[in-house]
C-alpha positions in Angstrom: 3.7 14.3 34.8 3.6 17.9 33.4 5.0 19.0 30.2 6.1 22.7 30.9 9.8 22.6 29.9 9.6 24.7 26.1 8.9 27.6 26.6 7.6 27.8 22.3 4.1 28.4 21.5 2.7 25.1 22.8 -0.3 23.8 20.3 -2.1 20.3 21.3 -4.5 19.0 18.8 -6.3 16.0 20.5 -7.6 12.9 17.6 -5.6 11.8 14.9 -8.5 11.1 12.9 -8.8 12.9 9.0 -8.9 16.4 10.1 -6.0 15.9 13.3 -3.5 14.3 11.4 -3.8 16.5 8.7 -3.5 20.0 10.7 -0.8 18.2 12.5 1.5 17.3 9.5 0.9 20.7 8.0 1.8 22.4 11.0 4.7 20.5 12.2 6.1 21.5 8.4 5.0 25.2 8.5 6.0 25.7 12.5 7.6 23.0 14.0 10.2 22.5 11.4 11.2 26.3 11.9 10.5 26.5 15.5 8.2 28.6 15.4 6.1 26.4 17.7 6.0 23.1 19.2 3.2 20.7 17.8 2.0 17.7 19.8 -1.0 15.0 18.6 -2.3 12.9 21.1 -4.4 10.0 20.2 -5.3 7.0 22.1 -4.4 4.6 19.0 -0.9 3.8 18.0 -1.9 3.8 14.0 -4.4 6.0 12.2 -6.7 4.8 9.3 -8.9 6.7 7.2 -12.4 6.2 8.9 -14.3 5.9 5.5 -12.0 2.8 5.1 -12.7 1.0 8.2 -15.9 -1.0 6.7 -13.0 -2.4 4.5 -10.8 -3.3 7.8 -13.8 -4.8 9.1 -14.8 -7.2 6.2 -10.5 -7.6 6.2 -10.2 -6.6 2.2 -7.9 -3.5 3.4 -4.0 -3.3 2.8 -2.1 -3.5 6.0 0.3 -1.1 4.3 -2.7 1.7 4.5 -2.4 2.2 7.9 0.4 5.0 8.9 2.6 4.9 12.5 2.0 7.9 14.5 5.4 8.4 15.5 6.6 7.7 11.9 4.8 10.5 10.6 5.4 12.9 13.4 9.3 12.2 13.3 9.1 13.0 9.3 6.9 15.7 9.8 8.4 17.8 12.7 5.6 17.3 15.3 5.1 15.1 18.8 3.0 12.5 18.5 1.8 11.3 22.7 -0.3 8.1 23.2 -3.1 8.2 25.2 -7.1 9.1 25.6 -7.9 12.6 27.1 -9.8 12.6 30.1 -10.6 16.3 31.5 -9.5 20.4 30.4 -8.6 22.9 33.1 -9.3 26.0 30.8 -7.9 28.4 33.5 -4.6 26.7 33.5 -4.5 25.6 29.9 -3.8 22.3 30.8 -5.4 18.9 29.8 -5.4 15.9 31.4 -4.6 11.9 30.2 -5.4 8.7 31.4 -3.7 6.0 31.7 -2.6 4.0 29.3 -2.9 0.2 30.0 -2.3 -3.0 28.3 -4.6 -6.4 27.3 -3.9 -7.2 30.9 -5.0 -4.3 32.5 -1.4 -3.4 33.7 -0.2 0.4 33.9 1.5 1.1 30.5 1.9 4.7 30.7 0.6 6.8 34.1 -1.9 9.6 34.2 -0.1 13.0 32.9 -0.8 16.6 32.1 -0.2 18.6 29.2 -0.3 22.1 28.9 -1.1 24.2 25.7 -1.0 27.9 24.6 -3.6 26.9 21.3 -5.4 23.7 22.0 -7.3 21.8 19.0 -10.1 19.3 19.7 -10.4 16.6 16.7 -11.4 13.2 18.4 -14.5 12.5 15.4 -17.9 10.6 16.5 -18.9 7.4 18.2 -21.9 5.4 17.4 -24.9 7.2 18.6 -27.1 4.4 20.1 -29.7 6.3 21.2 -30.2 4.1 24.5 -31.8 1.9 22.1 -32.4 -1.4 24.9 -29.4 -4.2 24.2 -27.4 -2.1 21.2 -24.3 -1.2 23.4 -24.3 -5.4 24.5 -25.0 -7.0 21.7 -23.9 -5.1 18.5 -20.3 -4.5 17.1 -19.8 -1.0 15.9 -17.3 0.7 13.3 -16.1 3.6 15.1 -12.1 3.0 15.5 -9.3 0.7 13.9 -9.6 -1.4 17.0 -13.6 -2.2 16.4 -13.2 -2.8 13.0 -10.5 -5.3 13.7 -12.6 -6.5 16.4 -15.4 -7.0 13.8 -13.1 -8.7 11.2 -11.7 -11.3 13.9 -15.5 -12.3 14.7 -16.6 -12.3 11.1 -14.0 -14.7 10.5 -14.6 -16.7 13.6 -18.3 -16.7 13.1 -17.7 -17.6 9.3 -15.4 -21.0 9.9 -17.8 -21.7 12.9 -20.9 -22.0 10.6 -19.0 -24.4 8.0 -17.4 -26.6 10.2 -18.0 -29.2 12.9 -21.5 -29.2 14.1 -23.1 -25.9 12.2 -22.0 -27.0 9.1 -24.8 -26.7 7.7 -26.0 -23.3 9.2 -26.6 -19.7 7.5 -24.3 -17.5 9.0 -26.5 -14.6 9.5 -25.4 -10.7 9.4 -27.6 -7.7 10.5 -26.3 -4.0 9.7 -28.8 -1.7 11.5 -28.7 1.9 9.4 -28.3 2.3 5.2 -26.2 5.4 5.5 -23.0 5.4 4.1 -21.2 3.0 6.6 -23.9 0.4 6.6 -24.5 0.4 2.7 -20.5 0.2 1.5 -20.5 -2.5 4.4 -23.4 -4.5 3.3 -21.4 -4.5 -0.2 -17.9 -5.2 0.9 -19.0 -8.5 3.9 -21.4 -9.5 0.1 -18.0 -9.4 -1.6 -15.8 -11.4 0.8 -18.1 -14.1 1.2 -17.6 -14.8 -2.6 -13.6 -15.0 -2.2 -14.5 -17.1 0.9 -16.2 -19.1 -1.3 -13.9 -18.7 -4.1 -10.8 -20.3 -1.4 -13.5 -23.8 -0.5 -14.7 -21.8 2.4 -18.4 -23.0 1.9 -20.8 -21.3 -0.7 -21.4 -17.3 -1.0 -25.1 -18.4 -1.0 -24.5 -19.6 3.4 -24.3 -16.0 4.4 -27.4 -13.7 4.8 -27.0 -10.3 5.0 -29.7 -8.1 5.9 -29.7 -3.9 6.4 -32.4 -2.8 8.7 -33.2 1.1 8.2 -35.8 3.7 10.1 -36.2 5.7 7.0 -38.1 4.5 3.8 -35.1 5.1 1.8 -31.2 3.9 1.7 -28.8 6.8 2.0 -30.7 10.3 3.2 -27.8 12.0 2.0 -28.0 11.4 -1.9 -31.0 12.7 -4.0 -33.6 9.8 -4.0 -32.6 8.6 -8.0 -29.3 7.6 -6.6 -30.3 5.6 -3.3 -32.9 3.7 -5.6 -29.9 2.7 -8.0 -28.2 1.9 -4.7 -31.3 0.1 -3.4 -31.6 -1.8 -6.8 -28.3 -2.9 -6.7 -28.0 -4.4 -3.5 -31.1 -6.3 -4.2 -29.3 -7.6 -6.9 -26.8 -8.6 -4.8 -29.2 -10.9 -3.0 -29.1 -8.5 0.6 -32.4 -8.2 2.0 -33.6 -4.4 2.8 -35.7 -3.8 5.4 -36.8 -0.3 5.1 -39.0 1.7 7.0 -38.7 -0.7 10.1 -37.4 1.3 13.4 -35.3 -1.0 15.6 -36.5 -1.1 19.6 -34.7 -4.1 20.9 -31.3 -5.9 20.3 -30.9 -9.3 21.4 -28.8 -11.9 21.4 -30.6 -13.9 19.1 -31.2 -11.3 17.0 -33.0 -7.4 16.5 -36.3 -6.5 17.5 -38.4 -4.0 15.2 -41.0 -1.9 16.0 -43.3 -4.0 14.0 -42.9 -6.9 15.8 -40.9 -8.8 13.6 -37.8 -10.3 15.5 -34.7 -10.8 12.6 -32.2 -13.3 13.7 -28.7 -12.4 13.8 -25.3 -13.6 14.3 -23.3 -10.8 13.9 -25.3 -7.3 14.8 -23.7 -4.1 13.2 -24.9 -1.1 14.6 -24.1 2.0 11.8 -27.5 3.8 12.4 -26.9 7.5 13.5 -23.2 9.5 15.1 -22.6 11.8 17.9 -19.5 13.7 19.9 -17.9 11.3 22.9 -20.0 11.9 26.0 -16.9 12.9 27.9 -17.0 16.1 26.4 -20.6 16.9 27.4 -18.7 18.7 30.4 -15.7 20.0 29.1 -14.9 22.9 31.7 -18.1 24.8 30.1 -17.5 24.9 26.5 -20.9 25.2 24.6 -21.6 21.7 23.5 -25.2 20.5 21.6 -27.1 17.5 22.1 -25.0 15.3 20.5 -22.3 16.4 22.4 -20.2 18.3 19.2 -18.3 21.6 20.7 -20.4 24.6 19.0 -17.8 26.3 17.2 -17.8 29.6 14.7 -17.0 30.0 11.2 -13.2 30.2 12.3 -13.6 26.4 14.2 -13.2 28.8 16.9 -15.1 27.5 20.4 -16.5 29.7 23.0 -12.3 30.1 23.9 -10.2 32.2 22.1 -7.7 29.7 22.6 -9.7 26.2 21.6 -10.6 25.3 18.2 -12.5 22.3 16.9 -13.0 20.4 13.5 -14.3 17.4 12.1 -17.0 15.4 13.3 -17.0 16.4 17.0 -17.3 20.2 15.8 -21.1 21.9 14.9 -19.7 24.4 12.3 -22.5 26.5 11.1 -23.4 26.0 7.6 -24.6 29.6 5.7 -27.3 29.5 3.8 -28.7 25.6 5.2 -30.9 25.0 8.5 -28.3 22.2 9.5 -24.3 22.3 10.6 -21.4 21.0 8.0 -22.2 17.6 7.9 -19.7 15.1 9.5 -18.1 14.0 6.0 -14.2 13.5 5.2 -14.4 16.1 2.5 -15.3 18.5 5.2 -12.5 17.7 8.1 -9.7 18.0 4.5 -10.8 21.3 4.4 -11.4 22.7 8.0 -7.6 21.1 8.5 -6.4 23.8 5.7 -8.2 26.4 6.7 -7.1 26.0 10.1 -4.0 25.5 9.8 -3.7 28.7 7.8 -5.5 30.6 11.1 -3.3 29.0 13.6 -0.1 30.4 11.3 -2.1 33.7 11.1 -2.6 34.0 15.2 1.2 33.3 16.2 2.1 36.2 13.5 -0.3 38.5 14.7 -2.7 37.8 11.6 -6.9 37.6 11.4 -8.1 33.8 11.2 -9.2 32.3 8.2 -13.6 31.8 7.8 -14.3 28.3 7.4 -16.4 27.8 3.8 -17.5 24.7 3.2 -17.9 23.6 -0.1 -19.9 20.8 -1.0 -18.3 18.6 -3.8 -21.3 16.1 -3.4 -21.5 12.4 -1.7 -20.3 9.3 -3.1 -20.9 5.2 -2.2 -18.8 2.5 -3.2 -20.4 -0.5 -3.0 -17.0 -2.4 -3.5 -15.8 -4.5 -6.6 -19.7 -4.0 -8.2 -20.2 -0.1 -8.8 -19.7 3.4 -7.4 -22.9 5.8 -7.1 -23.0 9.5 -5.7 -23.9 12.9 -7.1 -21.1 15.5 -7.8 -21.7 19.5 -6.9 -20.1 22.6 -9.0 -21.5 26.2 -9.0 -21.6 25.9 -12.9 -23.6 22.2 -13.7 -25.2 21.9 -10.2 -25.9 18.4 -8.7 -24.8 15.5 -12.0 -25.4 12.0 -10.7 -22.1 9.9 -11.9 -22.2 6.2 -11.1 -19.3 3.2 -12.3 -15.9 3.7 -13.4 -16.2 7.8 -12.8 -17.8 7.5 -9.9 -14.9 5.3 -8.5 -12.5 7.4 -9.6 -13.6 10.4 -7.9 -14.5 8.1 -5.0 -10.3 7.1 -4.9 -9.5 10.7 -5.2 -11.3 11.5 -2.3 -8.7 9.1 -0.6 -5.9 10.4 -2.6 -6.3 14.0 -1.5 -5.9 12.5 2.3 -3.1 10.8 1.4 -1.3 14.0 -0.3 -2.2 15.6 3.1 -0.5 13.8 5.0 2.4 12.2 2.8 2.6 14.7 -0.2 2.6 13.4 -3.9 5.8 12.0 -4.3 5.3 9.7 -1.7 1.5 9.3 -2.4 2.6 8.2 -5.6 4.8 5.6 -4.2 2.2 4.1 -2.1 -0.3 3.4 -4.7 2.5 1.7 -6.6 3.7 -0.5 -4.1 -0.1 -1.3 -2.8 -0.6 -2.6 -6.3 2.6 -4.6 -6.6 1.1 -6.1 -3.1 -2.3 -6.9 -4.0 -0.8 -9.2 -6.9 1.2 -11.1 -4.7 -0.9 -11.6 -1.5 -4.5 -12.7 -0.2 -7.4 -10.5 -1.4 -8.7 -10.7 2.3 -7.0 -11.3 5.7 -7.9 -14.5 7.7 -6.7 -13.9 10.8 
């Protein structure tokens, strides 16, 4: 199946993570309203959820109401929206090419079709980077899309009413997150948080679950200053979850994970959250400059070595002026590559310059769920200032709020947090199925 019948300026942005949805809604509005273009997302999810929200999906504490329809936004919003995973680019033809879509059963949903662009946009984020560490890609769960974290939240639940009933009743459910970066860390804190409302509804005692974060560096959180990821650290030893720090992992089991050391830590559920990297489908992507984690090398417009393909978000190496690394793969940063692109894309069907990509650093935060936010805001005037608690959370929400604007505006931003408030006083604090 090939989509050639408009003859409009035909612009395909692949991933409706963060930074796709965002450059799609604004440019359905600006061009596809008008028809000025015709705008098309694919994305091989029906649903899109903010990725820094998807340790909350996975330990079930996360509205249902959050998540937002594809087509729903792309009928409001003036765009396409086509299911389905891209498989292969024919550069010369400016065409690419989707698999098909099937169903639990393995039956043909949707067949294999072609789409052709004029501007193409490559947005499909990061996968887990396992670094053919022996048994991860078996034996761990992982936190990369909707459909793992729900994956996750079904086993945790499973695994939870398994170990307090019948013959294990008297068993430790055990929990092992392998890497204390953001993911890991706000996970360790959210699964610590649900097993007390477990507790809270007579589902056994908070004190059953162990929860353990394993970590190759000597520190929690390599991207806050080290004050900060000791507060962390401090915190969540508090909390009762065991660090291991400094411990490189070598082997997953099914029993459990096998360190470097020698030490072999028991596990029933494995999380692996220890390092990212582009899909490997795109390490041969009709010769676009990849690097070696597979991220399309693009300039400071998000342009890639063609005129015609642009990338942004976490499958994009942006350069980063002034630093020996790329834009790190952070939420804040996809936001503002989807304005700035959106603005060039505007700029190239009138005839315009594109706009330069500056990112600018507003700092890192951690929410460590109902207990405290910690994280380090940036500003040319003050410099890096360390905020923690109630500030911290705000900004933290904020972060969340500007996506949310993004995407819905503020009047119906405002509407959402209203409603989601009304909800959270009428139903279960966590999902149980």
């Amino acid at each position: 199946m090939t989509d050639k019948n408009n003859e409009k300026h035909k612009i395909v942005i692949v991933g409706g993570g963060a930074a796709g949805l965002e450059l799609a809604t604004s440019l359905g509005k600006k061009l596809g309203k008008k028809g000025l273009a015709e705008v098309m997302l694919l994305d091989a999810s029906p649903t899109h959820i903010w990725k820094p929200l998807l340790h909350e999906v996975a330990a079930g504490t996360l509205d249902e109401s959050e998540q937002i329809e594809y087509l729903a936004q792309a009928h409001r919003n003036h765009f396409r929206f086509r299911l389905g995973k891209m498989e292969g680019l024919d550069r010369q033809k400016k065409e690419i090419y989707v698999s098909p879509t099937l169903s639990d059963s393995g039956e043909e949903l949707i067949p294999r079709r072609t789409f052709s662009y004029d501007t193409l946009v490559m947005s499909v984020g990061s996968i887990s980077n396992t670094f053919n560490i022996k048994g991860v890609a078996e034996h761990c769960l992982f936190l990369d899309t909707t459909a793992q974290a729900f994956k996750f939240q079904k086993q945790l639940v499973e695994s939870y009413i398994k170990s307090h009933a019948g013959k294990a009743a008297d068993k430790t459910l055990s929990i092992v997150i392998i890497g204390a970066g953001a993911t890991g860390v706000e996970l360790s804190a959210q699964l610590h948080e649900v097993t007390d409302l477990l507790a809270v509804y007579g589902l056994g005692e908070s004190s059953d679950v162990k929860l353990t974060i394993i970590e190759a560096a000597n520190q929690l959180l390599p991207a806050l200053p080290g004050k900060l990821a000791l507060a962390t650290q401090q915190q969540l030893v508090k909390l009762g979850i065991d660090l291991k720090l400094g411990r490189r992992v070598i082997e997953v089991t099914k029993e459990g994970v096998h360190t470097h050391d020698g030490e072999m830590i028991p596990a029933d559920l494995k999380v692996w959250s220890a390092g990212i990297k582009a899909p490997d489908w795109m390490q041969d992507l009709d010769g676009l400059e990849v690097n070696r984690i597979n991220q399309l090398v693009v300039d400071e417009t998000l342009k890639t070595s063609d005129d015609d393909i642009f990338a942004l978000g976490d499958c994009a190496a942006c350069p980063w002026p002034g630093h020996d690394s790329n834009v790190p793969p952070r939420a804040q940063a996809a936001h503002q590559q989807a304005s700035t692109l959106s603005k060039s894309i505007v700029n190239k069907l009138q005839g315009g310059s594109p706009v330069k990509y500056v990112y600018l650093d507003y700092g890192s935060l951690v929410a460590l769920g109902k207990y405290t936010t910690v994280g380090n805001l940036m500003g040319n005037l003050m410099g890096s200032v360390s905020i923690g608690g109630f500030i911290a959370r705000v900004v933290y929400l904020s972060l969340y709020k500007m996506h949310q604007v993004a995407v819905h505006g503020y009047f119906r931003t405002a509407m959402l947090t209203l409603s989601n408030l009304f909800r959270r006083s009428a139903h279960a604090t966590i999902k149980m199925h």
